[in-house]
C-alpha positions as CSV (number, residue, x, y, z in Angstrom):
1,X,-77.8,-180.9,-75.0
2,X,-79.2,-177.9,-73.7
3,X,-79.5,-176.5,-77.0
4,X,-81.6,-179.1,-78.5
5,X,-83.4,-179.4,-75.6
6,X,-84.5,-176.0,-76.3
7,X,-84.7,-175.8,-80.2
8,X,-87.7,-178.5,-79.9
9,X,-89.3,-176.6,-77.2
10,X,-93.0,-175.7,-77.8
11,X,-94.2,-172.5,-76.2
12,X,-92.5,-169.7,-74.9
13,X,-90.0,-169.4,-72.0
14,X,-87.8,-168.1,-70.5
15,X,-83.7,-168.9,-69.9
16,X,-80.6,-167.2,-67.7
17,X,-77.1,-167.7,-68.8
18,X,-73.8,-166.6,-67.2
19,X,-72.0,-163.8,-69.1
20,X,-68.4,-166.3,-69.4
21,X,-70.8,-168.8,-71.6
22,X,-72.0,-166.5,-73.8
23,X,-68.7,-165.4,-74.3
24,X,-67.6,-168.4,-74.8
25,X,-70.7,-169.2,-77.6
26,X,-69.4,-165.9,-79.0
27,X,-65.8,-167.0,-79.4
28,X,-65.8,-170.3,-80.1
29,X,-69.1,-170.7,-82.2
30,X,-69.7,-167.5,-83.4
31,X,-73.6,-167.5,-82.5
32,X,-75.9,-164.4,-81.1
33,X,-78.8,-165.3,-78.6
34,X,-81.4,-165.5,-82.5
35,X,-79.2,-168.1,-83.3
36,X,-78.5,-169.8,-80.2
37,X,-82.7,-169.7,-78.6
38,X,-85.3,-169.9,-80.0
39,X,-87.7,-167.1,-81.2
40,X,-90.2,-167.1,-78.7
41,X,-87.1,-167.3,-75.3
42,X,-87.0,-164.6,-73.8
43,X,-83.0,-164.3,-72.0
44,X,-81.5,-162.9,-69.7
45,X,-77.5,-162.7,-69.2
46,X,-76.3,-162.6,-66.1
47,X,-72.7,-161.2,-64.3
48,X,-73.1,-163.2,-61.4
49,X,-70.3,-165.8,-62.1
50,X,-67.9,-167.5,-59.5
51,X,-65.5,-165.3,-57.8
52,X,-62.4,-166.4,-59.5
53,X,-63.4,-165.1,-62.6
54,X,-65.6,-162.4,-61.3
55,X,-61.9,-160.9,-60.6
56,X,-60.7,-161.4,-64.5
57,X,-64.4,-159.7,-65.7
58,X,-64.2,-156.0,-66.5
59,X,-67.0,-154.1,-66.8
60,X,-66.4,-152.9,-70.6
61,X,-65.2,-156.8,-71.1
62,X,-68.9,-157.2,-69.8
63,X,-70.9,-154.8,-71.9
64,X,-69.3,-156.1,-75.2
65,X,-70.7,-159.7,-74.6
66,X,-74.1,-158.5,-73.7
67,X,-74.3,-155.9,-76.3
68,X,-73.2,-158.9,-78.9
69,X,-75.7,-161.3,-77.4
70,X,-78.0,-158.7,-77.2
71,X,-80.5,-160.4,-74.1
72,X,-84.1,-159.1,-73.3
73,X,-82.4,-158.6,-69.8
74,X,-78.5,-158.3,-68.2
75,X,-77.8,-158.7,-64.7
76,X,-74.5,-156.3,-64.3
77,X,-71.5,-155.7,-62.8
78,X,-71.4,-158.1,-59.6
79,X,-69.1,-157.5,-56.7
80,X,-68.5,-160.1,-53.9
81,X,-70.7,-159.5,-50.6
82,X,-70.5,-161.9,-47.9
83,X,-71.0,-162.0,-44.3
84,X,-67.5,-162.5,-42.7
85,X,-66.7,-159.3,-45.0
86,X,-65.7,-156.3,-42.9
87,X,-68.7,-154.1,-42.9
88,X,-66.3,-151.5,-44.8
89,X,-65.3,-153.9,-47.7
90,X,-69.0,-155.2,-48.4
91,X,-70.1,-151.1,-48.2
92,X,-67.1,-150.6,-51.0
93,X,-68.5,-153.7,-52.9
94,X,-71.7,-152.7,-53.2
95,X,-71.2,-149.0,-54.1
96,X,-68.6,-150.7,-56.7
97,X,-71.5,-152.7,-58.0
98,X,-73.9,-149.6,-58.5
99,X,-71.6,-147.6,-60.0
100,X,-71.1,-150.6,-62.6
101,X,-75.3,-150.9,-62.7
102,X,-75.5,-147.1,-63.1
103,X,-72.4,-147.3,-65.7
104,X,-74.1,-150.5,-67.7
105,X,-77.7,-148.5,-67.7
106,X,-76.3,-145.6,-70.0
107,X,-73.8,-148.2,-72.1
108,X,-77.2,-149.8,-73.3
109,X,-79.5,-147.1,-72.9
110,X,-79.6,-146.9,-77.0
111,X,-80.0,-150.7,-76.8
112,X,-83.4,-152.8,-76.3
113,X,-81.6,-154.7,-73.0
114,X,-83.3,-153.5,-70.3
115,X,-80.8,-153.9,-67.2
116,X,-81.7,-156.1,-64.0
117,X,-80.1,-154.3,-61.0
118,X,-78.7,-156.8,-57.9
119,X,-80.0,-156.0,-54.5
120,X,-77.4,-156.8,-52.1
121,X,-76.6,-156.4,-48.0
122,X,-76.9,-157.5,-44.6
123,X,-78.4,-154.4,-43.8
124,X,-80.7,-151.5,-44.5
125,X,-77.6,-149.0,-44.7
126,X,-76.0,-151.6,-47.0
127,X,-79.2,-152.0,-49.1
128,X,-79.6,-148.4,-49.4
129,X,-76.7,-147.9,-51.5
130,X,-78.6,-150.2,-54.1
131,X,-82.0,-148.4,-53.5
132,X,-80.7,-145.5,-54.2
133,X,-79.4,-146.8,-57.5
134,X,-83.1,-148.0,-58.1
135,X,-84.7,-144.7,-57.7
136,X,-82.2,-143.1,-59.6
137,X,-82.6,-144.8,-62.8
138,X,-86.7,-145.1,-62.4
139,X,-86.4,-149.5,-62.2
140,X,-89.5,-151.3,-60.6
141,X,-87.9,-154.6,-60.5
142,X,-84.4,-155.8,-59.3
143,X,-82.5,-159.6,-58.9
144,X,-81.5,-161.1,-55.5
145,X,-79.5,-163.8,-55.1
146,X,-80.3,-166.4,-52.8
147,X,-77.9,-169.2,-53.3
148,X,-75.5,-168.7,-50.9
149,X,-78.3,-169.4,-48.2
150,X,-77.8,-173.1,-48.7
151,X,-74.9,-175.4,-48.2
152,X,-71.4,-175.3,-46.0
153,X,-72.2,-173.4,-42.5
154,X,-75.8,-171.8,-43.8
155,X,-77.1,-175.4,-44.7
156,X,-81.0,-174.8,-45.3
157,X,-80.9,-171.2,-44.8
158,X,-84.7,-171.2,-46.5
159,X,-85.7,-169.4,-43.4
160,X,-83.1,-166.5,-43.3
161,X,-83.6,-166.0,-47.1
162,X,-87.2,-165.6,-46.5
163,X,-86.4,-162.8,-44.0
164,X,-83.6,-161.1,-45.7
165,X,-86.0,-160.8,-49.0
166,X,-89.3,-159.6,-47.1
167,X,-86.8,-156.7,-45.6
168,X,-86.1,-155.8,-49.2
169,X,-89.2,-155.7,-50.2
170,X,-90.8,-153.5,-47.4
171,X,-87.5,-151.4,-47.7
172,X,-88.2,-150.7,-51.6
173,X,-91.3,-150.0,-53.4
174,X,-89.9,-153.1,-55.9
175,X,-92.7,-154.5,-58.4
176,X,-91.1,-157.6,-58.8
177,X,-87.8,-159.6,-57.7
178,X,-85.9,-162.5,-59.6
179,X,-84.6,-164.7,-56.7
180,X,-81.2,-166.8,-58.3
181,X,-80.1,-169.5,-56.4
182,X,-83.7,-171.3,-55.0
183,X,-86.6,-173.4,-58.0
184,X,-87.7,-175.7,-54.9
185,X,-91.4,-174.9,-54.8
186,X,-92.2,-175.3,-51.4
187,X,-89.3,-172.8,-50.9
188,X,-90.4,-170.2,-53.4
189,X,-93.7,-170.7,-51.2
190,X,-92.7,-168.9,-47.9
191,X,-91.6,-166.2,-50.5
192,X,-93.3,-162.6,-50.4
193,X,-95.4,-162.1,-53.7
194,X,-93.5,-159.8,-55.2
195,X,-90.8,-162.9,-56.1
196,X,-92.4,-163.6,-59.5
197,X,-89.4,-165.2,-61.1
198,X,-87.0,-167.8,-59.7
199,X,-83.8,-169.0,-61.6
200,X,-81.2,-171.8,-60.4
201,X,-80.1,-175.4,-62.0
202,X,-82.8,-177.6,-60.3
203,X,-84.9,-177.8,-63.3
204,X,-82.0,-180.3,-64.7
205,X,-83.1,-182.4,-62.3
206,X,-86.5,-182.0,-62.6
207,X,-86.8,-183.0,-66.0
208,X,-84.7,-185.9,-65.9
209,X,-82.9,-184.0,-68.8
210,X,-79.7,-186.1,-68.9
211,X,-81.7,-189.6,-67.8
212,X,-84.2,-189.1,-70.4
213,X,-85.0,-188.9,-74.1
214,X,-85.5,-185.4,-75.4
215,X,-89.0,-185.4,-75.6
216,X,-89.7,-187.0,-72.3
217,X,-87.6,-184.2,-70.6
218,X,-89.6,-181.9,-72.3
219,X,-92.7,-182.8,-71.1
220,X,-91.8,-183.6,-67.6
221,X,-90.0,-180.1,-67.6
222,X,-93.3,-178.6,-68.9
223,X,-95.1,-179.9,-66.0
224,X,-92.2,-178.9,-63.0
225,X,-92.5,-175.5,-64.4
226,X,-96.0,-175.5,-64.1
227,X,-96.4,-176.9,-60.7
228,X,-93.3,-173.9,-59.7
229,X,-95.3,-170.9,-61.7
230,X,-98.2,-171.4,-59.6
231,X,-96.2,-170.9,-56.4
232,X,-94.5,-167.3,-57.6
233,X,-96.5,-164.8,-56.8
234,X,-98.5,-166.0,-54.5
235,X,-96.9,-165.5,-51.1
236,X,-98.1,-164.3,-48.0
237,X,-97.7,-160.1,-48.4
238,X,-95.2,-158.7,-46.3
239,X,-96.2,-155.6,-43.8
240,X,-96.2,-152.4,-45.7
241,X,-95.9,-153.8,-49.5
242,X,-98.5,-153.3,-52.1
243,X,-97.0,-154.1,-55.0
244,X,-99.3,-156.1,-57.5
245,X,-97.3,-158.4,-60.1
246,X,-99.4,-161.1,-62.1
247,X,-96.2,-161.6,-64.4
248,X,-94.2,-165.1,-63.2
249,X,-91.8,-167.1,-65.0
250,X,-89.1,-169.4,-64.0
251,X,-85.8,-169.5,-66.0
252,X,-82.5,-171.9,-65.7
């Protein structure tokens, strides 16, 4: 469904998927990201999978499928980082992670992916492990992901994710930020400018893509994403950022 719903797609856009499915399109239908979008998608893979098979993933395991999909972006090497972590485990995680990001960078340094760091931490000394990442390898931009702010004890956690990413961004001289997890437009609306993209599932709903004929979800999707494009990147500024970003899109 998604395939077709993408093949008839006029104009350009852009699309996220998980690093198990495009293994899975690898092994069990033999098709490469030229096959599988169309010419004028841009794509980005991402390593941020649930934590059962985040476990199973190895990093090489990890390279191989991007390499063979061969993305505009990748999003590597994701460890777990939660709250009711000891401060000592989500430290380790998140130096595990860099070392993966720093790892990933050189694997496809002879590649045309450009790599799309994760920003993670619940606090500045935790963050700095992933600016200094950043710095290191010269990238303006990074991913965030803000899906676990909402549902089970966070419930609408809109506020604390607004917080959390405005700390980022007047922590790190980031051009822009891809925030996973939240494609509600009057949430993406509290959001700093610098949050030019947004990914997540809620354009499925949005388009009545499973309710409706193709071409009806196509145009009804055309119009969501149009309505949530306007929002990115328009944000109140944050206290001590000037980054300038024009460039939004919003991917699934």
């Amino acid at each position: 469904m998604h395939e077709d719903f993408m093949q008839g797609f006029l104009g350009r856009d852009t699309a996220m998927m998980k690093i198990t499915a495009v293994e899975t399109l690898l092994r069990h239908r033999g098709k490469v990201r030229s096959t599988y979008f169309p010419d004028d998608f841009s794509v980005i893979t991402s390593g941020v999978i649930h934590d059962d098979s985040l476990k199973e993933l190895r990093w090489t395991q990890e390279r191989n499928a991007a390499e063979a999909f061969s993305p505009d972006f990748h999003i590597p090497t994701d460890y777990p980082v939660y709250g009711n972590m000891e401060k000592e485990t989500r430290l380790e995680n998140i130096k595990k992670m860099m070392d993966g990001t720093e790892w990933m960078y050189e694997q496809l340094e002879d590649s045309e992916i450009k790599i799309l760091p994760l920003v993670k931490g619940f606090s500045s000394e935790e963050r700095a492990v992933c600016y200094e990442t950043l710095r290191k390898l010269d990238i303006p931009y990074c991913a965030y992901y803000g899906a676990q702010y909402f549902g089970g004890k966070m419930g609408n956690g809109i506020n604390k994710l607004n917080e959390d990413v405005r700390e980022v961004v007047s922590e790190l001289d980031v051009e822009g930020m891809l925030l996973i997890g939240l494609q509600s437009r009057n949430g993406l609306s509290k959001m700093p400018p610098e949050v030019v993209a947004a990914a997540g599932q809620r354009w499925i709903k949005k388009s009545g893509l499973r309710e409706s004929s193709m071409s009806v979800a196509q145009q009804q999707y055309v119009q969501w994403r149009q309505n949530v494009e306007n929002t990115l990147g328009g944000g109140q500024a944050t206290l001590g950022s000037f980054a300038d970003s024009s460039e939004v899109m919003v991917c699934g």
